[in-house]
C-alpha positions as CSV (number, residue, x, y, z in Angstrom):
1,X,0.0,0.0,0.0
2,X,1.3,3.3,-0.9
3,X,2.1,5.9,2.3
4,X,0.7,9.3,1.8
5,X,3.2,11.8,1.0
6,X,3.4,14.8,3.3
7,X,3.7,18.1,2.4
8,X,5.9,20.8,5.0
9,X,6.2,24.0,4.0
10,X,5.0,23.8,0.4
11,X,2.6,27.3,0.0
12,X,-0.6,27.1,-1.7
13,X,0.0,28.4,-5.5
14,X,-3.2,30.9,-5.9
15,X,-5.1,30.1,-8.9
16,X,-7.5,33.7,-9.1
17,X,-5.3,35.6,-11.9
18,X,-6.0,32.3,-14.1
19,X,-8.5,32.8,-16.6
20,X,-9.4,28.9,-16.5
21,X,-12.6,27.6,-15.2
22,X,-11.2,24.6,-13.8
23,X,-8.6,26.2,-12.2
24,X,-10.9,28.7,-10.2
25,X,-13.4,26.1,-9.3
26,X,-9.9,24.8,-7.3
27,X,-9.0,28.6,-5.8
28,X,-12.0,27.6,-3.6
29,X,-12.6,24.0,-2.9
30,X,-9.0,22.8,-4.1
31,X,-6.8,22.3,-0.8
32,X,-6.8,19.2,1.1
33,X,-9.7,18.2,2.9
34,X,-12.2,20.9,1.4
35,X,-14.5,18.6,-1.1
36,X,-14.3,15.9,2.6
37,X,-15.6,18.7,4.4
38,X,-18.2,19.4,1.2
39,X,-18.9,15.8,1.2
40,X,-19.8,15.5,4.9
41,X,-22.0,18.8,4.7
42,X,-23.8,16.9,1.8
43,X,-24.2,14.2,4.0
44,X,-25.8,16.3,6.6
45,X,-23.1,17.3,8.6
46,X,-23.1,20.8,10.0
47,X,-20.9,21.5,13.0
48,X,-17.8,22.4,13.6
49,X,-17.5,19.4,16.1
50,X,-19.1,16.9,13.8
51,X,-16.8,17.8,10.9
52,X,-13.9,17.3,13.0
53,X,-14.7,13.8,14.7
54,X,-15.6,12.4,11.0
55,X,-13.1,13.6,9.6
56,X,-10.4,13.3,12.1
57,X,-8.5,16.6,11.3
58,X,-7.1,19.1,13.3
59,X,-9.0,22.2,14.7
60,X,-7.3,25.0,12.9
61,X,-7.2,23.2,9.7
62,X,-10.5,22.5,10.1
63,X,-11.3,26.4,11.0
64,X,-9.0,27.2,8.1
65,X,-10.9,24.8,5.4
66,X,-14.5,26.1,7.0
67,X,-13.4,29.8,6.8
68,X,-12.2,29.1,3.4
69,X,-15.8,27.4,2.2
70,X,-17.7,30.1,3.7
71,X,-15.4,33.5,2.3
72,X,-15.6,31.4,-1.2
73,X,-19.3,31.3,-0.9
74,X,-19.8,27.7,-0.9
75,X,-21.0,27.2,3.0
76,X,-22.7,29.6,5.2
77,X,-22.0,30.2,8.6
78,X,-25.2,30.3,11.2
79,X,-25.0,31.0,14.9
80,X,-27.0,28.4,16.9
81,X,-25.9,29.3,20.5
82,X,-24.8,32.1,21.5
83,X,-23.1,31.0,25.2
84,X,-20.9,29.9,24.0
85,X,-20.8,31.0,20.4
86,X,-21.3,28.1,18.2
87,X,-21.7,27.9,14.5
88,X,-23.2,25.2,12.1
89,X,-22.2,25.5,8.5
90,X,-25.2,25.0,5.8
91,X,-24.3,24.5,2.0
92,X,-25.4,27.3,-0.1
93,X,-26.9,27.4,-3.5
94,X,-23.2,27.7,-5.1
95,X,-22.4,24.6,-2.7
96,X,-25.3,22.8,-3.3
97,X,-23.6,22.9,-7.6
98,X,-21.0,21.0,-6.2
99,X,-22.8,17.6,-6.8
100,X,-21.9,17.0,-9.9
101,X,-18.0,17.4,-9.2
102,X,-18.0,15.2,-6.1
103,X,-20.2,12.4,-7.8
104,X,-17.8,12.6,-10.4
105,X,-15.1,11.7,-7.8
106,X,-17.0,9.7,-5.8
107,X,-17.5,7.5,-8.7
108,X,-14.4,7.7,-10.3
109,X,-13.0,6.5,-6.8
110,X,-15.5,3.8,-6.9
111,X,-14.1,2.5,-10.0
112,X,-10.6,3.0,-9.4
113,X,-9.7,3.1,-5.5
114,X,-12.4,0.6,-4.2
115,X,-11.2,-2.9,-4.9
116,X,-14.2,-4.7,-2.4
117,X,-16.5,-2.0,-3.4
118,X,-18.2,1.6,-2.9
119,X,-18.1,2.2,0.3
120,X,-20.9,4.7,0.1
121,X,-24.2,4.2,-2.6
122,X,-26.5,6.8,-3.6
123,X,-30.4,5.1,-4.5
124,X,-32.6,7.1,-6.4
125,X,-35.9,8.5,-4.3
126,X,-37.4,9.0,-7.5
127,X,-37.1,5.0,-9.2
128,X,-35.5,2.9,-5.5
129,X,-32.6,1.8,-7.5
130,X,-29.2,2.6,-6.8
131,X,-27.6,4.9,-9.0
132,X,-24.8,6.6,-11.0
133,X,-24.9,9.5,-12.5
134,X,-23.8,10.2,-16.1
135,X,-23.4,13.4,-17.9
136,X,-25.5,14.1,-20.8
137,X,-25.4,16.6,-23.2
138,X,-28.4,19.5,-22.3
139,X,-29.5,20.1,-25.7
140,X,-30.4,16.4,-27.1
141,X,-29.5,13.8,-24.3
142,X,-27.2,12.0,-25.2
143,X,-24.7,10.6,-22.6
144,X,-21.3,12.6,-22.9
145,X,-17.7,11.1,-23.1
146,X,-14.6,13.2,-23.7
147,X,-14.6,11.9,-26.9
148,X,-18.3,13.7,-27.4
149,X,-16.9,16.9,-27.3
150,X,-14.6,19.9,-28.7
151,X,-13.4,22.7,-26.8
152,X,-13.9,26.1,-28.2
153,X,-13.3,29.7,-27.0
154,X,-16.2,31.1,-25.2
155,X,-17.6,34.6,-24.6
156,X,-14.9,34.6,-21.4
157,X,-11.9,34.1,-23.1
158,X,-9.0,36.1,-22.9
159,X,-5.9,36.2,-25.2
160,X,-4.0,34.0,-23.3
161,X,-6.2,31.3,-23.4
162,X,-7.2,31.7,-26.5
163,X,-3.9,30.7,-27.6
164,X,-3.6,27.2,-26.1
């Protein structure tokens, strides 16, 4: 089994002066433990305490991550007592769009880092089966590979990108 590597003293590259979708979608939930801490709000996890027993991470990594998820606008922060102060932190409708990406890794880790299984399915309310999303195409339908598809400056595009 491979050991994690560990990380001392490497900063955080920021990603805001990149005029790349991707890359700003990872200025705000792209350090370590962010899309966990996504995850478990997803899951119905909401405080501060919570998050840190699942996830077994320290308290000002934690406050760092949460602080993080609520200045990028994908959590908000509520006060539910006030002596002492405590907070519980609520996805919000630009959290709540960040299904699709942590399906999409869920699965993909399903496929590739699971050898006895998902550890975690998702059934449909709707049908009772158990599901997996796919990505179709808005327009017609049709289920969407990378092969599907053709990248093509959009009305965002600066000069610099529209180079590559």
């Amino acid at each position: 089994m491979m050991q994690p590597t560990i990380l001392v003293g490497v900063e955080r590259k920021s990603f805001a002066d990149m005029a790349c979708s991707v890359a700003q979608c990872l200025e705000v939930v792209g350090e370590w433990w962010s899309m966990l801490i996504v995850r478990d709000a997803f899951l119905g996890v909401s405080r501060f305490d919570q998050f840190q027993s699942r996830l077994g991470i320290s308290r000002n990594i934690l406050n760092q991550r949460l602080s993080r998820l609520v200045e990028g606008g994908v959590l908000s922060k509520n006060l539910y007592s006030e002596h002492p102060p405590r907070y519980e932190y609520r996805l919000t409708a630009k959290g709540l769009d960040l299904w699709p990406v942590l399906t999409a890794m869920r699965q993909w880790g399903d496929r590739y880092a699971a050898p006895q299984g998902p550890p975690l399915q998702f059934r449909h309310k709707g049908c009772g089966k158990v599901a997996d999303a796919v990505l179709v195409c808005s327009s017609c339908g049709e289920a969407l590979q990378a092969r599907d598809v053709r990248a093509e400056p959009g009305p965002g595009v600066s000069a610099g990108t529209s180079a590559r």
